[in-house]
C-alpha positions as CSV (number, residue, x, y, z in Angstrom):
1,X,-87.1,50.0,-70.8
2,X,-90.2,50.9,-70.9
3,X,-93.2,50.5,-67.4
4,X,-90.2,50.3,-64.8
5,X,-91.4,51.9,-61.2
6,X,-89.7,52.1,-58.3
7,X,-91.1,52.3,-54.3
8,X,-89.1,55.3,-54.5
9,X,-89.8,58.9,-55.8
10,X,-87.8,62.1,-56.0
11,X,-88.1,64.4,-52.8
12,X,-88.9,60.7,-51.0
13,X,-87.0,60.7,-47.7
14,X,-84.9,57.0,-47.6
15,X,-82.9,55.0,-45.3
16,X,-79.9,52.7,-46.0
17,X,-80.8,49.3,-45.1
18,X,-77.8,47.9,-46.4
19,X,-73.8,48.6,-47.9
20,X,-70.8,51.0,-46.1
21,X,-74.0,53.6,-45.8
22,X,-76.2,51.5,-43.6
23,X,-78.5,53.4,-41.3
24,X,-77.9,56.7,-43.2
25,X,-81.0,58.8,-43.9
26,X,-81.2,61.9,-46.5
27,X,-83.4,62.8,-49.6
28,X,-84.3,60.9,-53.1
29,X,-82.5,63.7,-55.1
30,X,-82.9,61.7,-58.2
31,X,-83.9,58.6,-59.5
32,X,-83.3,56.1,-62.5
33,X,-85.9,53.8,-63.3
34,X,-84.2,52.3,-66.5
35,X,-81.3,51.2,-64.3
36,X,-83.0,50.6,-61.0
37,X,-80.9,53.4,-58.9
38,X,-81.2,55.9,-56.9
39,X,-78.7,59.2,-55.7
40,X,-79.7,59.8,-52.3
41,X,-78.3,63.3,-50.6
42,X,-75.0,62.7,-48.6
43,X,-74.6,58.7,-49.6
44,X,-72.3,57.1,-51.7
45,X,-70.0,60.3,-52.0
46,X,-67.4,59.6,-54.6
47,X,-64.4,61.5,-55.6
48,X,-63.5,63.2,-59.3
49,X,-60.2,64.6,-60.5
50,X,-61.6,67.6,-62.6
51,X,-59.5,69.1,-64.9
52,X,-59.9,73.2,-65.4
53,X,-63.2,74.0,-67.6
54,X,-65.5,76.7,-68.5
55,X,-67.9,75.5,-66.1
56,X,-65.0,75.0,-63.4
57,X,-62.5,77.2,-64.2
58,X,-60.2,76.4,-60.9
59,X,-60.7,72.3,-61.4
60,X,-59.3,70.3,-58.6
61,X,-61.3,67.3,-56.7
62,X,-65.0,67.2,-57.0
63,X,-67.3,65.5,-54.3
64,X,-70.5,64.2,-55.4
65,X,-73.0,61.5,-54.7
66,X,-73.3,58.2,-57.1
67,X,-76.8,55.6,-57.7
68,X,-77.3,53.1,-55.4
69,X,-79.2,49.9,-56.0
70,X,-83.2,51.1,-55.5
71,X,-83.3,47.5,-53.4
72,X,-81.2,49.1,-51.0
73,X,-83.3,51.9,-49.3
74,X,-86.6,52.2,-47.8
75,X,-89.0,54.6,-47.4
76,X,-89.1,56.5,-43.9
77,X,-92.9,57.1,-43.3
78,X,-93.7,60.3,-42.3
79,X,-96.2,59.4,-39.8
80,X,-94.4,56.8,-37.3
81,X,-90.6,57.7,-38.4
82,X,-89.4,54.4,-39.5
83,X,-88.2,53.0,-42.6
84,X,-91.1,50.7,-43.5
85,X,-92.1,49.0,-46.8
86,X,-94.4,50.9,-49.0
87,X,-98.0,49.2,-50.2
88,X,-100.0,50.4,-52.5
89,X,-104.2,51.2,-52.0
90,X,-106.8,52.3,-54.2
91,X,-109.2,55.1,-52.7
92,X,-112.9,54.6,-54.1
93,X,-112.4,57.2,-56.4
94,X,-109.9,55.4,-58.7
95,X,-106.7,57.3,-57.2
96,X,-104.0,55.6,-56.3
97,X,-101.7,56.4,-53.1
98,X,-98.8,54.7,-51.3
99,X,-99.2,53.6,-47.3
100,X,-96.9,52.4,-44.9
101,X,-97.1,49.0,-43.7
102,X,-96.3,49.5,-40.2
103,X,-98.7,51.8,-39.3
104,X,-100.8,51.7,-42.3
105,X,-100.9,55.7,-43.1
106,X,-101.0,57.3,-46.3
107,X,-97.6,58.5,-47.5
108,X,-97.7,61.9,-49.1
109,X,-96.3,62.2,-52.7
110,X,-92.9,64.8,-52.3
């Protein structure tokens, strides 16, 4: 699906606002536009019985994190420290850069 976006980037720093993870903070580590998720670093952490394979020859359980619902973070802003939504303004020049709507500061692409 083509001209999805999200408020979110990779290397964004997000909190939970809602779900078992609520109030956690950590890192974008990746995120999926088609499907409107994102993995965030140390939320959602799911369990997987791995059988012995090249790549992991000793198997066992495997601990990793799984996509939440992109509606279910928001952006921490750098400036003020608090999740906040994220706006969008357009410098004279024609760029394009996210600010905070709290305390109105640009927010710095990761």
């Amino acid at each position: 699906m083509p001209g999805k976006s999200l408020h979110v980037r990779k290397g964004d720093r997000v909190e939970v606002i809602a779900g078992n993870y609520r109030g956690a903070r950590g890192q974008v580590l990746r995120a999926i536009p088609s499907r409107r998720r994102v993995v965030v670093d140390g939320v959602n952490m799911r369990k997987r019985h791995q059988r012995p394979s090249p790549q992991n020859p000793e198997g066992g359980i495997v601990t990793f994190e799984a996509p939440i619902d992109a509606s279910n973070v928001l952006l921490v802003c750098p400036h003020c420290d608090e999740a906040a939504r994220a706006g969008r303004r357009r410098d004279p020049d024609g760029t394009v850069e996210r600010i905070c709507k709290k305390c109105g500061e640009p927010i710095p692409t990761p």
